[in-house]
N, C-alpha and C positions, 0 to 999 in steps of 0.2 A: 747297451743295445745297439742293434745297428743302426745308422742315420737314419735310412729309410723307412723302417721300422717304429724306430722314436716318432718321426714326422707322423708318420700313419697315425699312430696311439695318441699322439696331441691331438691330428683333426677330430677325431674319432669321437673323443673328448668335448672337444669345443662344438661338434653337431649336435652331442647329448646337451650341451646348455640351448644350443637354437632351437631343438624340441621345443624343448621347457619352454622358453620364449614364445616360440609358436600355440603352445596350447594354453597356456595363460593370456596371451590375446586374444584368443577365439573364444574361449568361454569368460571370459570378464564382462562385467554389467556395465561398471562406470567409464563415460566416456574419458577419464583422465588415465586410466588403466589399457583400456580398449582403442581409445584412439592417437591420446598419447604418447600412448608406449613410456608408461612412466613408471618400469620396473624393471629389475635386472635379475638374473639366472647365474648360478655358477656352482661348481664344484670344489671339494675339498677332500683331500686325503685324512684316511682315519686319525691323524693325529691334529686336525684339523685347519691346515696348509693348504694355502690356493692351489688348486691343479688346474681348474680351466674355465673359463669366462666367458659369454657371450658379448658381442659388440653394443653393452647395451649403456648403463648411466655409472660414468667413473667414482660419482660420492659415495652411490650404494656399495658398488663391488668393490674398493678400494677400503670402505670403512666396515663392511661384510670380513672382509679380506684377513685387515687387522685384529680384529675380535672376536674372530672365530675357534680359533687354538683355547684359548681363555673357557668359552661358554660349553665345548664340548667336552670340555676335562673335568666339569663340575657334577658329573651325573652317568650314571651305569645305562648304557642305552640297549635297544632291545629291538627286534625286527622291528615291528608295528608303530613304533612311536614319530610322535611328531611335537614339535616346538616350537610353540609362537613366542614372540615380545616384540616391544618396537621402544623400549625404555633404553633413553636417549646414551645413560652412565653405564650399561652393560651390553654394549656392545651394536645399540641402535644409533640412529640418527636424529631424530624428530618422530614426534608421537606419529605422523602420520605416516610415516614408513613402517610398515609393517612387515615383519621378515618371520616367514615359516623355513625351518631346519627339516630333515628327517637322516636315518640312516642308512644305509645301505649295505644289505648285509648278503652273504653266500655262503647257504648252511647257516652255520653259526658264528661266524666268521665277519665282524665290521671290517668292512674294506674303503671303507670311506663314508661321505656327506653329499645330499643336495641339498639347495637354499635359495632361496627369492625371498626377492625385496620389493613391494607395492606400496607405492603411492597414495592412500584412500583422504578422498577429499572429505566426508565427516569421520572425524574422529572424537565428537564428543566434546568440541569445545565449544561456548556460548558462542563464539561469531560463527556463521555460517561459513563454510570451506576452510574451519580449523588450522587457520593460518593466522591467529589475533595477533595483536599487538599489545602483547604477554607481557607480565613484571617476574614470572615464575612459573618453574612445568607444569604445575598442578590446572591453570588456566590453560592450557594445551590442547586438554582434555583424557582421553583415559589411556591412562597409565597401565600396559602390559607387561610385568616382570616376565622372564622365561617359565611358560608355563605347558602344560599338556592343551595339544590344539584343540579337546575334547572339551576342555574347559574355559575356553575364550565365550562360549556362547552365552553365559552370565554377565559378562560384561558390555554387551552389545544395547542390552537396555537405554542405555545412556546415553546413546546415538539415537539423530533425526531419524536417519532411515536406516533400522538396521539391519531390513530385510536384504538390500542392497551390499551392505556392507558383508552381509553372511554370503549374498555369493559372491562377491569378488577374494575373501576370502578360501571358499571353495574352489573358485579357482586358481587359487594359489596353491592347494594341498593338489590337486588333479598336475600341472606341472610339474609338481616335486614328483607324483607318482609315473610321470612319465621318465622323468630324470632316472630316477633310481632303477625303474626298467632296462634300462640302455646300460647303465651302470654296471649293473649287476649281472646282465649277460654277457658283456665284454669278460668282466674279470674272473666268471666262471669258464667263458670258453678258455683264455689263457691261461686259468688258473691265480689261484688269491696268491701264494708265494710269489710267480711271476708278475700280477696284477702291482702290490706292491713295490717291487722293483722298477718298474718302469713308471711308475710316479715317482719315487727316489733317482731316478735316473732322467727323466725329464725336469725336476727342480734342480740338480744337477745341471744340466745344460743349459736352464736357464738363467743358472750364475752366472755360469761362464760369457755367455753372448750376451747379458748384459753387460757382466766387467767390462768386456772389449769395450763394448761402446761406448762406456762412460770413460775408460780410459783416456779414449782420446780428450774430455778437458783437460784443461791445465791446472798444476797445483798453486793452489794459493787461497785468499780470505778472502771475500764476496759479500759484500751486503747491499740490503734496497730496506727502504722503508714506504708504505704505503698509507693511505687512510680509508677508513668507511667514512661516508659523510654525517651520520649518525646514529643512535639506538633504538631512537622513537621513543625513550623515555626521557630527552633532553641534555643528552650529552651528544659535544659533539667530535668531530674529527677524533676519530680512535685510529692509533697507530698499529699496525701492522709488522713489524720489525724484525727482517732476516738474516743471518750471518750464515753461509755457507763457507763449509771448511772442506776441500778438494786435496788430500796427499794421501798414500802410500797406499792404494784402490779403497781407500774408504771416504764418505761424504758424510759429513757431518749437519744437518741444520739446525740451527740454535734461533728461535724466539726470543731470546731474550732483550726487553726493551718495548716489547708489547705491549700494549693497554693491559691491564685488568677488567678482568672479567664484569660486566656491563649489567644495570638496572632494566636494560631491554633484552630483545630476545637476540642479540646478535651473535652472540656465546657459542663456544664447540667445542663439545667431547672431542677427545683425542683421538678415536678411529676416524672423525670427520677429517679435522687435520692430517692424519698419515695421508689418508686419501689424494688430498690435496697435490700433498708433497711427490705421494708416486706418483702421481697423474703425470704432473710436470716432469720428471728425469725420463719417465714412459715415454715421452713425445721425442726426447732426446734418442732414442732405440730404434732400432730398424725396425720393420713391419715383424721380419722371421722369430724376433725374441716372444717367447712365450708365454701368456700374462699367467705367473706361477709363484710365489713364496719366495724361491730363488733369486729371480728378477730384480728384488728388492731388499735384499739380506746386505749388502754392502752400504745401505742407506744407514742413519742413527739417525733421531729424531729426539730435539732436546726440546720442551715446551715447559714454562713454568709452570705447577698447580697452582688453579686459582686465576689465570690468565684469558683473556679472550678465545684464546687456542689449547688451554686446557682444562674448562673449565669446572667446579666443582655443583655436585645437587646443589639445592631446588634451582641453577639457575635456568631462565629461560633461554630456548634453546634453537624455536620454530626458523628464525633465521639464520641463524648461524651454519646450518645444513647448506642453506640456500643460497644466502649473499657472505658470509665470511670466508667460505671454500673458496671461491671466486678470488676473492681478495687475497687470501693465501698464495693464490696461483699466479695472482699477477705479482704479488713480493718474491715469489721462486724463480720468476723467471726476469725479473727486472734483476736481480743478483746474476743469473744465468749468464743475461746479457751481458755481462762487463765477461764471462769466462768466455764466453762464445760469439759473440755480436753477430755474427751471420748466420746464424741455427737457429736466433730467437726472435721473437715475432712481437711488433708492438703492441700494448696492452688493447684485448678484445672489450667488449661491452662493460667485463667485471660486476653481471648481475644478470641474475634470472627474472629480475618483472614481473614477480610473484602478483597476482590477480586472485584473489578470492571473494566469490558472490555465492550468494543463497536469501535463502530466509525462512523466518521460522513460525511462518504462520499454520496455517490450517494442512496447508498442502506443504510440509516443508524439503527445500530443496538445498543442495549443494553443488558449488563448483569451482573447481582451480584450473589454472592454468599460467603456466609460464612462458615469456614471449622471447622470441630471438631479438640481432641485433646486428652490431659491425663485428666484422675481426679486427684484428688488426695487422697492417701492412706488415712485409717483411724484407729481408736484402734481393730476394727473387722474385718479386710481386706485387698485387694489392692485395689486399684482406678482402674476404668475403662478405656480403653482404646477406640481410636480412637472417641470420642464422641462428640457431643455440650455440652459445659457447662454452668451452672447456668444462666444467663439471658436470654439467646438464647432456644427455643429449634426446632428448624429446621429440614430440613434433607439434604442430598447433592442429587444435582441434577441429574438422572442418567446418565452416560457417552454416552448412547445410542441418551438419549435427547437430548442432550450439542451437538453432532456430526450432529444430522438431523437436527436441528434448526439452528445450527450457524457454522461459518468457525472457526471452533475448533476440535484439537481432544487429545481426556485423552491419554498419553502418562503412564501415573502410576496413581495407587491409591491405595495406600496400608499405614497398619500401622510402624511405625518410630520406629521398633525397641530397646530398648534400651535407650528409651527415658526420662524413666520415674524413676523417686528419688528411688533411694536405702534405704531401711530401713528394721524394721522387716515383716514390709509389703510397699512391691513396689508401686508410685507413678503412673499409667496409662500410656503408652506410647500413643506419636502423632500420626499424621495421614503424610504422603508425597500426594502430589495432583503437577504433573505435566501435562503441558496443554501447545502444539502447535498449534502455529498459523498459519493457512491455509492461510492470507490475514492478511495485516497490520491491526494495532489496538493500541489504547491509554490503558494503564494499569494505574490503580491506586490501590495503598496498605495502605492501615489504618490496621496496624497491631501493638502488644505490646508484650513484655513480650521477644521480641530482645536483650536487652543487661544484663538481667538479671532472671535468670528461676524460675517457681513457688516456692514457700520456704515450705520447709518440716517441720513436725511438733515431737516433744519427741525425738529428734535426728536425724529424717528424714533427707534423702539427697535433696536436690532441686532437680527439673524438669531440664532437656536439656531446653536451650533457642529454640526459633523460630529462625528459618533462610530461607530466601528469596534469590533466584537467576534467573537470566537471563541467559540463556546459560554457565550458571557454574558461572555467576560473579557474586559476593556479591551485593545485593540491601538493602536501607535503611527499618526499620521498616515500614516507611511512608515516600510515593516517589509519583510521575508521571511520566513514560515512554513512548517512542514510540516502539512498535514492529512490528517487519517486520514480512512477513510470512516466516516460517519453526522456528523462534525463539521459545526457551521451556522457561516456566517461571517454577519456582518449588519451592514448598510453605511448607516446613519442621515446621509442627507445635512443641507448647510443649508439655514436658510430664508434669503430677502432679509432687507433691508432696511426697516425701516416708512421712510413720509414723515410728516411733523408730527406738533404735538401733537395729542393727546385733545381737544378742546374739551368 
């Protein structure tokens, strides 16, 4: 195609995902959906290859991304249909990512895929905000194989509120049907012959301008090793272990040397991991490369089965989406560094601060929320402060919300001070998020990076660790509580990373 042309039919592309975006936050109920913005949109060519992505959360679209060629090859599709799961071993994340498919068709003629991925804070598991602190998927809560979206409504029983859940669902399938509008009339107006071609010809080009880019590292072996601080089922320090392999335009990342797959829920299917992995090399690419199939076809990804990073049913999973991706990215790019030391950025917060409250009494309630943090420093700067980092990108819910929706109230919100790695350039300082309880309520914490702080990079100082409390007393990285009403819980994230020394 011509440049200008190609450019057109990308944006073209990537506006039919901001749709999507836009009308799935408009009509969503739950504020972790609605205010959040804890869901991602994207597009797929008939054979079910990324064509286009909104700016929305790199673990959905990245493990969407991965898994989607696989799930559409398995079934004769059909104008009308639609496809829910969020079953972690087939091409999901965590039960509570729920991801609706549909097709999109011209005439008769499949010419590609829309898809979103949402967030639902009950999904059916006993702890309230369906983020427990799991020995097995089964405790999750419910389990969606890829099934007809007509037929999810049976399963909903099983959730606190499912009326809630049925619409944020609805507005997930309202999304898809604006997606596939857009879709469908572009590649009727050019035509499905040429409609096709210029998505073969846009994953085409975004070989190519990836290659370039990654070109310029250098050849050679690369590794880093990292830890979680533990599983919440009593293991601790789990390795993270990466070998990048850089020669002849192909990159190799090899796991091997990783923990085994873990008694808690810190565990990740394999689409979680790709995710990860693209994320990282993504950051390495200019703005103009095109998040496409392409982009990412020169990458190999080796993960043992059975491994924290690949790992096998029933294990649990709820963190591994969460905090292990994180971890992932910081061993990707801690290898990175030794190829590139000025492109890469000292380790950010390496956790989402996963928050889950509710309760399940008379009136039963749900809510999650994940908290930002530090960046960290880099060869041009300091790291950012109070933010989401890398896998996540969300936003926090506002305290106004949080107070007229639920028996909550923000007691602070403010940034952590001092948080953040000492270097030539300062590592991002946290965020503090404390929150009373108006009425009892179960808490649960899947949080990391506790017993030891992000690691600075060219003499950089580490990050302040995370700390968690309960009315001033120390709580684990990862726990379940009960709190009474007037109790404060308060959630001290990390800082980054410094870069160099002090001169």
């Amino acid at each position: 195609m011509d440049p200008i042309e190609l450019s057109l039919f990308a944006s073209r592309l990537a506006a039919a995902c901001d749709e999507m975006g836009a009308v799935l936050r408009r009509s969503a109920l739950s504020p972790n959906i609605r205010e959040r913005l804890d869901f991602s949109c994207a597009l797929f060519s008939a054979d079910g290859f990324l064509a286009a992505q909104a700016a929305h959360i790199p673990v959905h679209l990245g493990s969407m991304a991965f898994a989607m060629g696989d799930l559409v090859r398995r079934r004769d599709w059909r104008p009308d249909d639609a496809l829910v799961f969020n079953d972690p071993f087939l091409g999901g994340t965590h039960l509570p990512d729920v991801t609706l498919v549909a097709p999109v068709f011209v005439d008769d003629t499949l010419v590609g895929f829309v898809a979103n991925r949402a967030h639902h804070a009950d999904i059916g598991a006993d702890a309230p905000g369906s983020m427990p602190l799991s020995t097995t998927l089964e405790e999750e809560g419910v389990l969606i194989p890829p099934l007809p979206y007509a037929e999810v409504d049976a399963l909903l029983s099983r959730l606190a509120n499912p009326a809630r859940t049925r619409g944020d669902l609805a507005a997930q399938a309202s999304a898809n049907r604006a997606g596939a509008r857009r879709v469908s009339a572009l590649a009727a107006r050019m035509g499905v012959a040429e409609f096709a071609d210029a998505l073969h010809a846009l994953d085409a080009y975004g070989a190519r301008a990836a290659g370039s880019a990654l070109a310029a590292l250098p050849a050679g072996r690369f590794t880093f090793t990292d830890l979680l601080d533990d599983d919440g089922a009593g293991t601790l320090d789990l390795p993270v272990a990466v070998e990048i392999t850089i020669a002849a335009g192909r990159i190799t990342v090899d796991f091997a040397g990783t923990a085994p797959q873990c008694r808690g829920n810190l565990n990740c299917p394999l689409p979680v991991t790709a995710a990860a992995i693209w994320y990282a090399f993504r950051c390495l690419m200019p703005d103009g490369v095109p998040a496409c199939h392409g982009a990412f076809a020169s990458i190999e990804i080796r993960a043992p089965e059975g491994s924290l990073v690949n790992a096998r049913r029933p294990a649990a999973v709820a963190a591994g989406n969460v905090e292990t991706s994180q971890r992932i990215v910081d061993a990707v790019l801690g290898a990175l560094a030794q190829a590139a030391p000025e492109r890469i950025c000292a380790a950010a917060q390496g956790t989402m601060n996963n928050v889950a409250l509710g309760s399940r009494g008379s009136a039963p309630w749900d809510y999650y929320e994940t908290l930002g943090g530090g960046l960290g420093a880099h060869a041009h700067g300091p790291g950012l402060s109070a933010v989401q980092a890398h896998m996540t990108n969300t936003l926090n819910t506002p305290a106004e919300v949080l107070e007229l929706e639920l028996p909550l109230r923000i007691r602070e919100h403010a940034v952590r001070r001092g948080s953040g790695g000492a270097g030539l350039h300062g590592g991002g300082d946290g965020l503090v998020r404390e929150i009373e309880f108006l009425a009892p309520a179960t808490v649960t914490l899947l949080t990391e990076r506790r017993r030891r702080g992000p690691w600075g990079l060219a003499g950089g100082s580490d990050g302040a660790p995370g700390v968690n409390q309960l009315n001033g007393d120390l709580l684990p990285g990862k726990c379940c509580i009960a709190a009474d009403g007037g109790d404060r819980l308060r959630v001290e994230t990390p800082g980054g990373g410094g870069w160099g020394r002090v001169l």
